[in-house]
C-alpha positions as CSV (number, residue, x, y, z in Angstrom):
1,X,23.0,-25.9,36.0
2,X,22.1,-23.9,32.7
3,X,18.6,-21.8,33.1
4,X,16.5,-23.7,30.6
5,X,12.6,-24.7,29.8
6,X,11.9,-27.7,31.5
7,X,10.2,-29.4,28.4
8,X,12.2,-28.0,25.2
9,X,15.3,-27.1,27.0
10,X,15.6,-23.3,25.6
11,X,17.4,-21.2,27.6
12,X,15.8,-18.6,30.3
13,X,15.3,-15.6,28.0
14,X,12.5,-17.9,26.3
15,X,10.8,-18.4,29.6
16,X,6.9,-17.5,29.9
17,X,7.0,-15.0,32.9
18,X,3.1,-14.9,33.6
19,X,1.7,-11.8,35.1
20,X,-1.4,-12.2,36.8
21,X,-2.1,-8.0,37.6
22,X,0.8,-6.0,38.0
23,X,2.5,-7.4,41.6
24,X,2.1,-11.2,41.3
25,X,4.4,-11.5,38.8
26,X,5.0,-16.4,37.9
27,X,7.5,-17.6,36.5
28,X,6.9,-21.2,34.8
29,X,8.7,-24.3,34.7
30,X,8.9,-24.2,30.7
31,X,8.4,-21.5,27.8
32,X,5.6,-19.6,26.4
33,X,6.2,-22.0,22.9
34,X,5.5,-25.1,25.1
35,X,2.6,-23.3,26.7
36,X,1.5,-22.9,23.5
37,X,1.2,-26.8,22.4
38,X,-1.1,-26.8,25.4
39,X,1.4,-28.7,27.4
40,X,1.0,-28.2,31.6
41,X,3.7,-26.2,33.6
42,X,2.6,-28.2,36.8
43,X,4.0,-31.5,34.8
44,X,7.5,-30.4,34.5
45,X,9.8,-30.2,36.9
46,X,12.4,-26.9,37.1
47,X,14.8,-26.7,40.2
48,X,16.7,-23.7,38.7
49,X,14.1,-21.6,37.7
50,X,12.2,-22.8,41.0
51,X,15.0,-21.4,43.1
52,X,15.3,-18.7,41.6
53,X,11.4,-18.1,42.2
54,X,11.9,-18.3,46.0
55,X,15.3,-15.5,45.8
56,X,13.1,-13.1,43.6
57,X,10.0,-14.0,45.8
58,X,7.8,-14.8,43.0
59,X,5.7,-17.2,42.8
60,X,6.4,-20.7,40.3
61,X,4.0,-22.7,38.5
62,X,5.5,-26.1,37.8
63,X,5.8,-29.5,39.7
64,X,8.0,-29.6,42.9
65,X,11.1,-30.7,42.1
66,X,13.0,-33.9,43.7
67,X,16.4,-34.1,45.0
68,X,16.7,-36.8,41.9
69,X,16.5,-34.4,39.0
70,X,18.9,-33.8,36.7
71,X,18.7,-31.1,34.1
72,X,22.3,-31.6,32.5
73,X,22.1,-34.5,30.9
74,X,20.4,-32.9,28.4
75,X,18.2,-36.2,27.1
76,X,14.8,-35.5,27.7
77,X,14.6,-32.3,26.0
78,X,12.6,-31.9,22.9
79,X,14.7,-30.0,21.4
80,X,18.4,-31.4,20.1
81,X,21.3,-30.2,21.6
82,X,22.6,-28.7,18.3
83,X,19.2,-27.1,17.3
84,X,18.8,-25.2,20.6
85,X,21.4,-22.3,20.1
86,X,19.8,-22.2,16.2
87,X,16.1,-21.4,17.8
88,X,17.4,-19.4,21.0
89,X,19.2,-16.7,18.3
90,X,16.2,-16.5,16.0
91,X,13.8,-15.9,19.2
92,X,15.9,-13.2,20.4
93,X,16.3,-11.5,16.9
94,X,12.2,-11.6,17.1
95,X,12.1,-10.1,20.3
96,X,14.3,-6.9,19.4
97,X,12.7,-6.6,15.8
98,X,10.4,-3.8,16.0
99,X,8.9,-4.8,12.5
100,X,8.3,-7.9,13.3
101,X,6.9,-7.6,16.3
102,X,4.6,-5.4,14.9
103,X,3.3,-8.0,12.0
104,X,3.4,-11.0,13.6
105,X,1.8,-12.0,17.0
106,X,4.1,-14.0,19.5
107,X,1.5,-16.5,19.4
108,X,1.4,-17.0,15.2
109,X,5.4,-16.9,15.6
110,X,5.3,-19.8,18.5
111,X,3.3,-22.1,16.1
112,X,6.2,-21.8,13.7
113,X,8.4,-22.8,15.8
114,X,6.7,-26.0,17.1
115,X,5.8,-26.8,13.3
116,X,9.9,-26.5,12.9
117,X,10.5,-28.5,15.8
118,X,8.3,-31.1,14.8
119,X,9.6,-31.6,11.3
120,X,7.1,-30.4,9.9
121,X,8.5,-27.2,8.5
122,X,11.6,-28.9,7.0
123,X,14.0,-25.7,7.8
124,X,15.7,-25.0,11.3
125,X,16.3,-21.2,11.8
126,X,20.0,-20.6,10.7
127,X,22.0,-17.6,12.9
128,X,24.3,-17.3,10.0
129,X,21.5,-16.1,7.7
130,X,19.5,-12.7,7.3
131,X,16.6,-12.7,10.0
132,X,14.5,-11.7,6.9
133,X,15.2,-15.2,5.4
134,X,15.4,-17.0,8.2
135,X,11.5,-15.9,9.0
136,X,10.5,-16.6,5.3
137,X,11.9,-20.1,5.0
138,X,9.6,-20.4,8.9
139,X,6.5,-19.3,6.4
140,X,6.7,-16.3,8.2
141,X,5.5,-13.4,6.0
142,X,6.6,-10.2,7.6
143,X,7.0,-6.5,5.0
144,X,10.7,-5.4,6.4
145,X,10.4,-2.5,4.0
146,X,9.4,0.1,7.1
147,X,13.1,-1.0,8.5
148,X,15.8,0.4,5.7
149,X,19.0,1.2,7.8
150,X,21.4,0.0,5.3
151,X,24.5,-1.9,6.2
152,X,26.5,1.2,6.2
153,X,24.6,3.1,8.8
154,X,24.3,0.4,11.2
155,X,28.0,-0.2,11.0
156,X,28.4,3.7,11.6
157,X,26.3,2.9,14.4
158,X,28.6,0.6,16.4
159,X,31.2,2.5,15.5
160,X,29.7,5.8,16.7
161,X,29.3,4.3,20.2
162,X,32.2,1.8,20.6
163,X,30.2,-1.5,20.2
164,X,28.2,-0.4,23.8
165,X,24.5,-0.1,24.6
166,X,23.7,3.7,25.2
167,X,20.7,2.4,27.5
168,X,22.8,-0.3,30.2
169,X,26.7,-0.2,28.9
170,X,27.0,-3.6,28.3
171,X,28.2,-4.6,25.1
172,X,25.7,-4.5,21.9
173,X,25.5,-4.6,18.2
174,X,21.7,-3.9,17.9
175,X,21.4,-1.0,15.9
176,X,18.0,0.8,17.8
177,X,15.4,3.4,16.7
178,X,15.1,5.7,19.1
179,X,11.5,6.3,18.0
180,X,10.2,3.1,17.2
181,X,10.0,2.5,13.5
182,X,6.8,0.9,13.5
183,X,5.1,4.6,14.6
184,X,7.6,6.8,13.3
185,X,8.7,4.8,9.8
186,X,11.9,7.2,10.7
187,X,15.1,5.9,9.6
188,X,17.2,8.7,9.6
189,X,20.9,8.6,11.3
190,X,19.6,10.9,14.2
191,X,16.5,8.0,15.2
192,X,19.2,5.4,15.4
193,X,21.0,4.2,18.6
194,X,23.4,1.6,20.1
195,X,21.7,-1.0,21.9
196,X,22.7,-4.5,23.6
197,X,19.8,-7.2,22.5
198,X,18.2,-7.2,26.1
199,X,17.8,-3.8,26.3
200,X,16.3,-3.9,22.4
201,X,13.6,-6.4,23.6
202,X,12.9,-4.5,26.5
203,X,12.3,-1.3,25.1
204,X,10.4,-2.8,21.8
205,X,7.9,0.0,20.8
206,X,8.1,1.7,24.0
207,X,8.5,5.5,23.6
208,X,12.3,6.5,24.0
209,X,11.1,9.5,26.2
210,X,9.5,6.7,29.0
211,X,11.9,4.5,28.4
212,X,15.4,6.7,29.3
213,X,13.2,8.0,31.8
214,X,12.9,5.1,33.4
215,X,16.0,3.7,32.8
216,X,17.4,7.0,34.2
217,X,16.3,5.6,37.7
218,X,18.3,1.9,37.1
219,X,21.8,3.8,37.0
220,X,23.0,1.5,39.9
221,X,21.6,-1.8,38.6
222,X,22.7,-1.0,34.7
223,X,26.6,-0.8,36.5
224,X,26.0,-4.3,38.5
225,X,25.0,-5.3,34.8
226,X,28.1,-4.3,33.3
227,X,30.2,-5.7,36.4
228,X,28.1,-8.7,36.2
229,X,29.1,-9.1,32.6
230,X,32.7,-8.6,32.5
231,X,32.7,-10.7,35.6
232,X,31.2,-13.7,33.6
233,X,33.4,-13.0,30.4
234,X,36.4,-12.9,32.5
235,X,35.8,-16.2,34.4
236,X,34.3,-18.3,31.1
237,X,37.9,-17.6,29.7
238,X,39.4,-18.9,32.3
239,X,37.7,-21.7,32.3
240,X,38.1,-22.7,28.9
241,X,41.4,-21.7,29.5
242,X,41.7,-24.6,32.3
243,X,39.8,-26.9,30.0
244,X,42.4,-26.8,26.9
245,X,45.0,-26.6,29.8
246,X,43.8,-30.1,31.3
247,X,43.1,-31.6,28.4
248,X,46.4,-30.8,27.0
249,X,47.5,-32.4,30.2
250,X,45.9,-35.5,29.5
251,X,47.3,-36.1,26.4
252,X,50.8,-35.8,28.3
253,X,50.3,-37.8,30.5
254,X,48.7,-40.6,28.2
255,X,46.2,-41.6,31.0
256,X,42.6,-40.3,32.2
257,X,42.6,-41.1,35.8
258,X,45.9,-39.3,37.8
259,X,46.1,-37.7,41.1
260,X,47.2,-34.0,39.5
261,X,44.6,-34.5,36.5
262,X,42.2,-35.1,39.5
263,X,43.0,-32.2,41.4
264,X,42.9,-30.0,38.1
265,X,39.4,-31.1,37.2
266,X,38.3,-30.8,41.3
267,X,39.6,-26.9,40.5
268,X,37.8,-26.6,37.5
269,X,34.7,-27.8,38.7
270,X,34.7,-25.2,41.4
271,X,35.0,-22.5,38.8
272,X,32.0,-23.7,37.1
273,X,30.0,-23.9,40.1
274,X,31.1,-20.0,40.9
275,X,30.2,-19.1,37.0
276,X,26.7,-20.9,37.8
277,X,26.3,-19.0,41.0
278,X,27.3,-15.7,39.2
279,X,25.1,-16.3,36.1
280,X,21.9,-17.4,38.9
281,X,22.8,-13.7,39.9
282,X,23.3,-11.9,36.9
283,X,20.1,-13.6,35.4
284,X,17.9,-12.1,38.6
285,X,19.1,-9.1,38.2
286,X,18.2,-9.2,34.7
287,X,14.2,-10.1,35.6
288,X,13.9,-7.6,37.8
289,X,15.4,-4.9,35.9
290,X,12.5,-6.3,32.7
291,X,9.6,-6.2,35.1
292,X,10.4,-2.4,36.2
293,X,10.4,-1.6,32.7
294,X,7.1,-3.5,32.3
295,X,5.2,-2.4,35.7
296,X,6.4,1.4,34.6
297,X,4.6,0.6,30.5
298,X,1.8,-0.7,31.6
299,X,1.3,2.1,34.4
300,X,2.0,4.8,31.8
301,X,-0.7,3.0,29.7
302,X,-3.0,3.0,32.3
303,X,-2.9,6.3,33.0
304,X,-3.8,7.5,29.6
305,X,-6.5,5.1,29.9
306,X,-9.7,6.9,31.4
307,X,-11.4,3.7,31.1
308,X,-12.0,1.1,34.4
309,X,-13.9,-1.1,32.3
């Protein structure tokens, strides 16, 4: 079972994790943009993200899920199957844009995704485009001007550092300012840094001071990630691998239903299941590792706020 909004079916990264004070961390059964056309989390149904509530021992807001759901079929989603990848990219190149971010509220962004959704913005966000465009033809006016790494640098970049995140190790092509732009408006070669997406989002304008520090203390967990990703790589190749294999043994064969094409697909569905399980893993890990870096913000905030009102 893919980790997905219960309403829109985006994938997990778009999910609304509600924090109600800093230790009673929710997650909810579908996305902050679905939240945001006032639609109810206790209406929807999530078994994944439910489950993986109960492992992280948070709490969920949705409606308890029956032994008769069934996430893969894919029909009930609001958004189509061949949009979703299309809207999951240009969320994520929101999260880890530091310039964005700073123009544009989440909520303001949300509402031009539902108006896209809906039709009636006639323009689905395109990954093979410029994020720049891509927010313009949304009606999304954002000045890109404080972010001028040209092309060159940023390929310098990944280059410089082998195509791998300086924070976590995995493999990235986000080109990060150490100093966040948006404060600094520095875009000189020694601000700039190798970053995976994740870790991008994560560290948006956080100071790169706090945030090493703290990721200085997640040395263990940032080499489960990198295990965790190769892991996954690894075993989706192989089972792509088995797929073209099988298939290729079907059109051999002539015929759909055969004892060997039988015990081929019974193999191959066991692999998924362990790429499920793995990815479940992976994807906790991932959570927890965001909410450390969020408790340890909002902490360093709060102590440089003499304020208890």
């Amino acid at each position: 079972m893919k980790l997905q909004c219960a309403s829109c079916g985006l994938r997990l990264d778009s999910l609304h994790f509600k924090q109600e004070g800093l230790m009673n961390p929710k997650l909810t059964s579908i996305c902050d943009i679905c939240l945001d056309r006032s639609l109810e989390a206790e209406d929807y149904e999530n078994l994944v993200i439910e489950n993986i509530s109960q492992v992280m021992l948070y709490g969920f807001v949705g409606k308890k899920s029956t032994p008769e759901i069934d996430l893969d079929t894919g029909n009930h989603y609001l958004v189509k199957n061949e949009n979703r990848k299309q809207y999951e990219s240009f969320i994520q190149d929101y999260d880890g844009n530091e310039v964005a971010l700073q123009q544009i509220s989440r909520t303001e962004f949300n509402h031009a995704i539902i108006k896209s959704e809906d039709g009636k913005i006639d323009y689905v966000p395109n990954s093979n485009v410029d994020f720049a465009i891509n927010m313009k033809s949304m009606g999304i006016e954002v000045d890109f001007s404080l972010n001028e790494v040209d092309f060159v640098d940023r390929e310098r970049i990944r280059h410089k550092y082998n195509y791998r995140c300086q924070y976590c190790g995995r493999r990235g092509t986000s080109v990060d300012h150490k100093n966040p732009v948006s404060l600094s408006h520095n875009n000189s070669f020694d601000n700039l840094i190798l970053s995976c997406s994740e870790c991008n989002r994560i560290k948006s304008n956080m100071p790169y001071v706090l945030f090493t520090k703290l990721n200085d203390q997640l040395s263990t967990v940032n080499r489960k990630l990198v295990k965790y990703e190769d892991a996954l790589a690894n075993l989706k190749e192989e089972f792509q691998q088995a797929k073209r294999d099988l298939a290729g043994k079907v059109h051999l064969k002539g015929v759909i239903n055969d004892p060997e094409l039988n015990a081929i697909r019974k193999q191959n569905k066991k692999l998924q299941d362990a790429i499920d399980s793995l990815q479940s893993d992976y994807n906790a890990l991932r959570n927890e590792r965001k909410t450390y870096f969020d408790v340890g913000w909002k902490l360093e905030k709060e102590q440089k706020n003499s304020e208890i009102i």
